[in-house]
C-alpha positions in Angstrom: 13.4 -2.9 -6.8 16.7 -3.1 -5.2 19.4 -5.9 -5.4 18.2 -8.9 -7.1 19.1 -12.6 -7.2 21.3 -13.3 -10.4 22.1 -17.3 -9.8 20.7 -19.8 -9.1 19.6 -21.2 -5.9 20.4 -23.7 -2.9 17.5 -26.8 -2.8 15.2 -26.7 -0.8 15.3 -28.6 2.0 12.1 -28.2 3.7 10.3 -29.3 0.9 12.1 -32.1 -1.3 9.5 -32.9 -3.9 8.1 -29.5 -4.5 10.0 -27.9 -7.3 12.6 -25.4 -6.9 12.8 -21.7 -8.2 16.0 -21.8 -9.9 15.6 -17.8 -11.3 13.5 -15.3 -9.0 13.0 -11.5 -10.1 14.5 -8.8 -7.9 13.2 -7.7 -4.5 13.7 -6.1 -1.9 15.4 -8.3 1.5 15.1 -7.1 4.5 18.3 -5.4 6.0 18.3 -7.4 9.5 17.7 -10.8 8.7 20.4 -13.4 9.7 21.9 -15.1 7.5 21.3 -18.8 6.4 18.1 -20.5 8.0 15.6 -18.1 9.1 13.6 -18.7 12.3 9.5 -17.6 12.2 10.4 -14.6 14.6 12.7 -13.2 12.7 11.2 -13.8 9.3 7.6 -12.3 10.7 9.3 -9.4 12.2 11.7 -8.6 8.9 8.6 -8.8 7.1 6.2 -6.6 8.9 3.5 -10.1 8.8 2.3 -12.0 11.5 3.4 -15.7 12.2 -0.3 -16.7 11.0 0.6 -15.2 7.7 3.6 -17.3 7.4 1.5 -20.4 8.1 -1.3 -19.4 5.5 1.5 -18.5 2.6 3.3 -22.1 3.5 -0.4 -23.7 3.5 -1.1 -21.9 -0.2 2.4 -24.0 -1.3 4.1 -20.4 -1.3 6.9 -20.9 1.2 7.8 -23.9 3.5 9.5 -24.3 6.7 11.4 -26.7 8.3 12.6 -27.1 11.9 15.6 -27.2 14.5 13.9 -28.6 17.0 10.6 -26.9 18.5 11.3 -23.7 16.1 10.2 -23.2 12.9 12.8 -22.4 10.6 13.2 -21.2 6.8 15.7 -21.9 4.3 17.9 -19.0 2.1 15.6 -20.2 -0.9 12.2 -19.8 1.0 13.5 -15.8 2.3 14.0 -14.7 -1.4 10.7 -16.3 -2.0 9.0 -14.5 1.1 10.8 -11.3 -1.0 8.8 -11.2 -4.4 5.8 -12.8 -2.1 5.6 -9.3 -0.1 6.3 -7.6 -3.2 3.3 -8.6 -5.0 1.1 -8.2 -1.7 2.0 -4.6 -1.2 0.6 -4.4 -4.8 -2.4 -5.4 -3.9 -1.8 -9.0 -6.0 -4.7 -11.8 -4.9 -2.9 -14.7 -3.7 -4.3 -16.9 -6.0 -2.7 -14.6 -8.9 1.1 -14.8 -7.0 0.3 -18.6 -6.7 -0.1 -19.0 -10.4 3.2 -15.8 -11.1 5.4 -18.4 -9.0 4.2 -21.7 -10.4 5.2 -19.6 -13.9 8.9 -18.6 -12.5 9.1 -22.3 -11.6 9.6 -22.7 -15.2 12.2 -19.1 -16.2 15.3 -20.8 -17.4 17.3 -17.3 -17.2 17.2 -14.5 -14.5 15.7 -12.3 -17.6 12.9 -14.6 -18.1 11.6 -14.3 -14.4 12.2 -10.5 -14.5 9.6 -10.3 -17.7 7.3 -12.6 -16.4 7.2 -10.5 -12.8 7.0 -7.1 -15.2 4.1 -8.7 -16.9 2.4 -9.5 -13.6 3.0 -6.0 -12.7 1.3 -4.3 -16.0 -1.6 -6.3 -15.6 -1.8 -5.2 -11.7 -1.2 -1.6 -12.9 -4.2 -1.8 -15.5 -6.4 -3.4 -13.1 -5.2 -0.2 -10.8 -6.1 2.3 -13.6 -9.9 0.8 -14.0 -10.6 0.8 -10.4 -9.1 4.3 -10.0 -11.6 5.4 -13.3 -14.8 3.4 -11.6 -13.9 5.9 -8.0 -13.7 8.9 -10.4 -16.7 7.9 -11.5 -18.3 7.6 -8.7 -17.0 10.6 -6.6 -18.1 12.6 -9.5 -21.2 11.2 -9.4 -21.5 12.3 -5.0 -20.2 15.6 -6.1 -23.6 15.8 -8.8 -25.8 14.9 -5.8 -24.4 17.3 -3.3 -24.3 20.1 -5.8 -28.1 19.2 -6.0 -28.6 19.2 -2.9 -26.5 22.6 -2.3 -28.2 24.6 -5.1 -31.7 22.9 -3.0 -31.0 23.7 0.3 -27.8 25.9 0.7 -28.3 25.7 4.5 -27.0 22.3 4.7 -24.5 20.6 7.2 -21.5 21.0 4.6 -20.4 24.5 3.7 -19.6 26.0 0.6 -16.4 27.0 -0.8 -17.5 30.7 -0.6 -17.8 30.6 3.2 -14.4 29.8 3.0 -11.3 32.9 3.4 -9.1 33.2 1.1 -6.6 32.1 3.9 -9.1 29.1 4.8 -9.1 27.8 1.6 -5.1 27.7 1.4 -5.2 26.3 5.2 -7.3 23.0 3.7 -5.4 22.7 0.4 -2.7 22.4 2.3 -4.8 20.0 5.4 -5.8 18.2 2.1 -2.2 17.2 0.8 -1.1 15.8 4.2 0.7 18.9 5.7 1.0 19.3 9.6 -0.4 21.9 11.8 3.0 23.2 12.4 3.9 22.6 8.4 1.1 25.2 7.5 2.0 27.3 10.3 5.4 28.0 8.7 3.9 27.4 5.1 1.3 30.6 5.9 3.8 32.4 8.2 1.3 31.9 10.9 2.1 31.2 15.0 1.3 27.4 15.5 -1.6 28.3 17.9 -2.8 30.3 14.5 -2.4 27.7 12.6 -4.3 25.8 14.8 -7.4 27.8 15.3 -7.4 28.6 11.8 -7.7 24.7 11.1 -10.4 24.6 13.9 -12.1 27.2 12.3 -12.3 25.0 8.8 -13.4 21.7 10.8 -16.0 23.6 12.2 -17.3 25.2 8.9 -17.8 21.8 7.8 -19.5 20.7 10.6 -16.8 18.1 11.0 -15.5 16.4 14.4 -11.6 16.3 13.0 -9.3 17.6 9.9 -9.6 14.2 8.1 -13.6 14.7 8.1 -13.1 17.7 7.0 -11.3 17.4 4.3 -13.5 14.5 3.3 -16.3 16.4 2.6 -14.2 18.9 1.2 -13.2 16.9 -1.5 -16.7 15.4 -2.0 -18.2 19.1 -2.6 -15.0 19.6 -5.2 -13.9 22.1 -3.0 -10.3 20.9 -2.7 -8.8 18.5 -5.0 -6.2 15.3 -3.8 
Protein backbone atom coordinates (compact mmCIF):
# COMPACT_ATOMS: atom_id res chain seq x y z
CA UNK A 1 0.00 0.00 0.00
CA UNK A 2 1.23 3.31 -0.86
CA UNK A 3 0.25 6.80 0.69
CA UNK A 4 -2.50 6.59 3.02
CA UNK A 5 -5.19 8.93 4.50
CA UNK A 6 -4.00 10.12 8.04
CA UNK A 7 -7.03 12.70 8.93
CA UNK A 8 -9.99 12.88 8.83
CA UNK A 9 -12.30 13.60 6.04
CA UNK A 10 -14.58 16.31 4.19
CA UNK A 11 -18.72 15.30 4.52
CA UNK A 12 -20.16 13.93 2.20
CA UNK A 13 -22.20 15.72 0.29
CA UNK A 14 -23.83 13.35 -2.05
CA UNK A 15 -25.17 11.49 0.56
CA UNK A 16 -26.21 13.56 3.89
CA UNK A 17 -27.74 10.88 6.09
CA UNK A 18 -25.48 8.06 5.32
CA UNK A 19 -22.61 8.05 7.78
CA UNK A 20 -19.31 9.22 7.04
CA UNK A 21 -15.83 7.32 7.13
CA UNK A 22 -13.99 9.60 9.34
CA UNK A 23 -10.53 7.00 9.25
CA UNK A 24 -9.94 4.91 5.97
CA UNK A 25 -6.83 2.43 5.75
CA UNK A 26 -4.24 3.14 3.11
CA UNK A 27 -4.54 2.62 -0.67
CA UNK A 28 -3.44 3.17 -3.47
CA UNK A 29 -5.08 6.64 -5.64
CA UNK A 30 -4.77 6.83 -8.93
CA UNK A 31 -1.95 9.19 -10.25
CA UNK A 32 -4.25 11.21 -12.85
CA UNK A 33 -7.29 11.97 -11.16
CA UNK A 34 -8.25 15.68 -10.83
CA UNK A 35 -8.54 17.06 -7.90
CA UNK A 36 -11.73 17.80 -5.85
CA UNK A 37 -15.08 16.32 -7.36
CA UNK A 38 -14.53 13.52 -9.61
CA UNK A 39 -16.66 13.17 -12.72
CA UNK A 40 -17.87 9.22 -13.77
CA UNK A 41 -15.36 9.36 -16.76
CA UNK A 42 -12.56 10.07 -15.03
CA UNK A 43 -13.26 8.01 -11.95
CA UNK A 44 -14.07 4.73 -14.36
CA UNK A 45 -11.12 5.34 -16.35
CA UNK A 46 -8.55 5.98 -13.17
CA UNK A 47 -9.97 2.96 -11.91
CA UNK A 48 -9.70 0.51 -14.73
CA UNK A 49 -13.99 -0.26 -14.09
CA UNK A 50 -16.76 0.41 -16.15
CA UNK A 51 -19.39 3.18 -15.51
CA UNK A 52 -21.89 0.17 -14.68
CA UNK A 53 -19.55 -0.77 -11.93
CA UNK A 54 -19.68 2.58 -10.44
CA UNK A 55 -23.56 2.39 -10.56
CA UNK A 56 -23.62 -1.22 -8.88
CA UNK A 57 -20.94 -0.14 -5.98
CA UNK A 58 -23.23 3.23 -5.37
CA UNK A 59 -26.42 0.85 -5.50
CA UNK A 60 -24.65 -1.72 -2.76
CA UNK A 61 -24.37 1.88 -0.48
CA UNK A 62 -20.49 1.71 -1.30
CA UNK A 63 -19.86 5.02 -2.96
CA UNK A 64 -22.39 7.79 -4.00
CA UNK A 65 -22.46 10.39 -6.57
CA UNK A 66 -23.83 13.57 -6.92
CA UNK A 67 -24.12 15.93 -9.92
CA UNK A 68 -23.17 19.28 -11.81
CA UNK A 69 -25.70 19.30 -13.96
CA UNK A 70 -26.23 16.20 -16.53
CA UNK A 71 -22.76 14.60 -15.11
CA UNK A 72 -22.30 12.45 -12.48
CA UNK A 73 -19.84 13.58 -10.17
CA UNK A 74 -17.97 12.13 -6.93
CA UNK A 75 -16.78 13.81 -3.91
CA UNK A 76 -12.83 13.63 -2.38
CA UNK A 77 -14.47 11.29 0.37
CA UNK A 78 -16.25 8.87 -2.11
CA UNK A 79 -12.48 8.65 -4.38
CA UNK A 80 -10.58 7.40 -1.19
CA UNK A 81 -13.53 5.21 -0.69
CA UNK A 82 -13.49 3.88 -4.48
CA UNK A 83 -9.45 3.38 -3.19
CA UNK A 84 -9.80 0.53 -0.47
CA UNK A 85 -13.06 -0.59 -2.66
CA UNK A 86 -10.62 -1.64 -5.61
CA UNK A 87 -8.25 -2.77 -3.19
CA UNK A 88 -10.34 -5.39 -1.73
CA UNK A 89 -11.75 -6.43 -5.30
CA UNK A 90 -8.31 -7.03 -6.75
CA UNK A 91 -8.19 -9.42 -3.74
CA UNK A 92 -10.72 -11.24 -4.75
CA UNK A 93 -13.07 -9.86 -1.60
CA UNK A 94 -17.12 -10.70 -2.28
CA UNK A 95 -18.83 -7.48 -2.11
CA UNK A 96 -20.96 -8.38 0.49
CA UNK A 97 -17.70 -8.98 2.69
CA UNK A 98 -16.24 -5.13 1.71
CA UNK A 99 -19.90 -4.02 2.50
CA UNK A 100 -19.78 -5.32 5.98
CA UNK A 101 -15.28 -4.16 6.24
CA UNK A 102 -16.68 -0.58 5.47
CA UNK A 103 -19.87 -0.56 7.64
CA UNK A 104 -16.91 -1.76 10.41
CA UNK A 105 -14.42 1.33 9.42
CA UNK A 106 -17.64 3.45 9.84
CA UNK A 107 -16.99 2.94 13.40
CA UNK A 108 -12.50 3.17 13.63
CA UNK A 109 -12.08 6.15 15.81
CA UNK A 110 -8.14 6.41 14.92
CA UNK A 111 -6.35 5.93 11.47
CA UNK A 112 -4.70 2.65 13.41
CA UNK A 113 -8.01 1.23 14.09
CA UNK A 114 -9.04 1.16 10.31
CA UNK A 115 -5.59 -0.08 9.33
CA UNK A 116 -6.13 -3.34 11.76
CA UNK A 117 -9.48 -3.87 10.93
CA UNK A 118 -8.42 -3.75 6.86
CA UNK A 119 -5.25 -6.13 8.02
CA UNK A 120 -7.76 -8.44 9.49
CA UNK A 121 -9.96 -8.49 6.38
CA UNK A 122 -6.85 -9.29 4.61
CA UNK A 123 -5.74 -12.44 6.77
CA UNK A 124 -8.89 -13.87 6.53
CA UNK A 125 -8.82 -13.36 2.51
CA UNK A 126 -5.31 -14.79 2.60
CA UNK A 127 -6.52 -17.99 4.59
CA UNK A 128 -9.39 -18.44 2.39
CA UNK A 129 -6.56 -18.08 -0.51
CA UNK A 130 -4.38 -20.78 1.18
CA UNK A 131 -7.50 -23.46 1.29
CA UNK A 132 -8.52 -22.94 -2.14
CA UNK A 133 -4.87 -23.13 -3.34
CA UNK A 134 -4.68 -26.69 -1.11
CA UNK A 135 -8.29 -27.99 -2.64
CA UNK A 136 -6.39 -27.18 -6.57
CA UNK A 137 -3.32 -29.12 -5.25
CA UNK A 138 -5.47 -31.52 -4.53
CA UNK A 139 -7.05 -31.89 -7.35
CA UNK A 140 -4.34 -31.48 -9.97
CA UNK A 141 -2.66 -34.23 -8.06
CA UNK A 142 -5.41 -36.20 -8.30
CA UNK A 143 -5.43 -35.54 -12.80
CA UNK A 144 -1.86 -36.23 -12.64
CA UNK A 145 -2.90 -40.02 -10.75
CA UNK A 146 -5.38 -40.51 -13.64
CA UNK A 147 -3.06 -39.67 -16.49
CA UNK A 148 -0.24 -41.54 -15.05
CA UNK A 149 -2.90 -44.44 -15.24
CA UNK A 150 -3.72 -43.89 -18.27
CA UNK A 151 0.13 -43.46 -19.55
CA UNK A 152 1.41 -46.62 -17.76
CA UNK A 153 -2.23 -48.15 -19.89
CA UNK A 154 -1.75 -46.91 -23.11
CA UNK A 155 1.67 -45.09 -23.54
CA UNK A 156 0.52 -44.16 -27.12
CA UNK A 157 -1.63 -41.50 -26.00
CA UNK A 158 -2.25 -37.84 -27.34
CA UNK A 159 0.08 -36.34 -24.47
CA UNK A 160 3.70 -37.22 -24.57
CA UNK A 161 5.97 -38.29 -21.98
CA UNK A 162 8.67 -36.41 -20.44
CA UNK A 163 11.19 -38.97 -22.01
CA UNK A 164 10.28 -37.98 -25.58
CA UNK A 165 11.39 -34.83 -24.51
CA UNK A 166 15.51 -33.39 -25.32
CA UNK A 167 17.29 -32.47 -22.85
CA UNK A 168 17.15 -29.03 -24.66
CA UNK A 169 13.20 -29.43 -25.02
CA UNK A 170 12.69 -29.88 -21.60
CA UNK A 171 14.69 -26.56 -20.66
CA UNK A 172 12.79 -24.81 -23.74
CA UNK A 173 9.19 -25.63 -21.73
CA UNK A 174 10.52 -24.88 -18.24
CA UNK A 175 11.30 -21.96 -19.38
CA UNK A 176 7.62 -21.64 -21.87
CA UNK A 177 6.17 -22.73 -18.46
CA UNK A 178 7.48 -19.68 -16.25
CA UNK A 179 6.20 -17.04 -18.81
CA UNK A 180 9.49 -16.45 -20.84
CA UNK A 181 9.20 -15.13 -24.54
CA UNK A 182 10.28 -16.79 -27.69
CA UNK A 183 13.02 -14.27 -28.03
CA UNK A 184 13.70 -14.52 -23.96
CA UNK A 185 14.58 -18.32 -24.41
CA UNK A 186 16.31 -17.60 -27.57
CA UNK A 187 18.97 -15.56 -25.63
CA UNK A 188 18.36 -17.75 -22.41
CA UNK A 189 19.52 -21.08 -24.63
CA UNK A 190 21.91 -18.98 -26.88
CA UNK A 191 19.70 -20.09 -29.70
CA UNK A 192 18.79 -17.80 -33.11
CA UNK A 193 15.11 -16.67 -32.58
CA UNK A 194 13.95 -18.71 -35.63
CA UNK A 195 15.65 -21.66 -33.29
CA UNK A 196 13.95 -20.79 -30.58
CA UNK A 197 11.06 -20.84 -32.36
CA UNK A 198 11.00 -24.19 -34.02
CA UNK A 199 12.38 -25.59 -31.09
CA UNK A 200 9.00 -24.39 -29.27
CA UNK A 201 7.06 -25.75 -32.26
CA UNK A 202 8.65 -28.81 -31.89
CA UNK A 203 7.35 -29.05 -27.98
CA UNK A 204 3.66 -27.97 -29.02
CA UNK A 205 3.64 -30.53 -31.36
CA UNK A 206 4.98 -33.34 -29.10
CA UNK A 207 2.04 -32.64 -27.10
CA UNK A 208 -0.32 -32.66 -29.68
CA UNK A 209 -1.16 -29.14 -28.69
CA UNK A 210 -2.54 -26.18 -31.03
CA UNK A 211 -0.39 -23.28 -29.08
CA UNK A 212 2.50 -22.97 -26.15
CA UNK A 213 -0.22 -22.20 -23.42
CA UNK A 214 -1.84 -25.85 -24.33
CA UNK A 215 1.14 -27.05 -24.21
CA UNK A 216 2.35 -26.32 -21.20
CA UNK A 217 -1.04 -27.12 -19.76
CA UNK A 218 -0.76 -30.61 -20.25
CA UNK A 219 2.68 -30.41 -19.38
CA UNK A 220 1.99 -29.51 -16.02
CA UNK A 221 -0.93 -31.92 -15.74
CA UNK A 222 1.52 -34.96 -16.61
CA UNK A 223 4.06 -33.39 -13.72
CA UNK A 224 6.31 -32.85 -16.41
CA UNK A 225 7.00 -29.17 -15.67
CA UNK A 226 6.19 -27.62 -12.43
CA UNK A 227 4.65 -23.65 -12.15
Amino acid sequence: MAEGYKHGFAPDIAAPTRPRHRFLPSAVLPADLPRGKVPIADMANAFGVTHRTLHFYEEKGLISASRIGLMRVYEPGDVMRMAVINACREAGMAVAVIQDLMTDLIEADSQEAAEALFRDALMTRKRELSAEMSTLHRQVQQVNDLLDREAAEDPLNDNQSESALTDQELRCLALMAAGLSTQRIARTLDLRDDAAQSLEAGIIQKFNANHRFQAIAKAVMLGVVQV
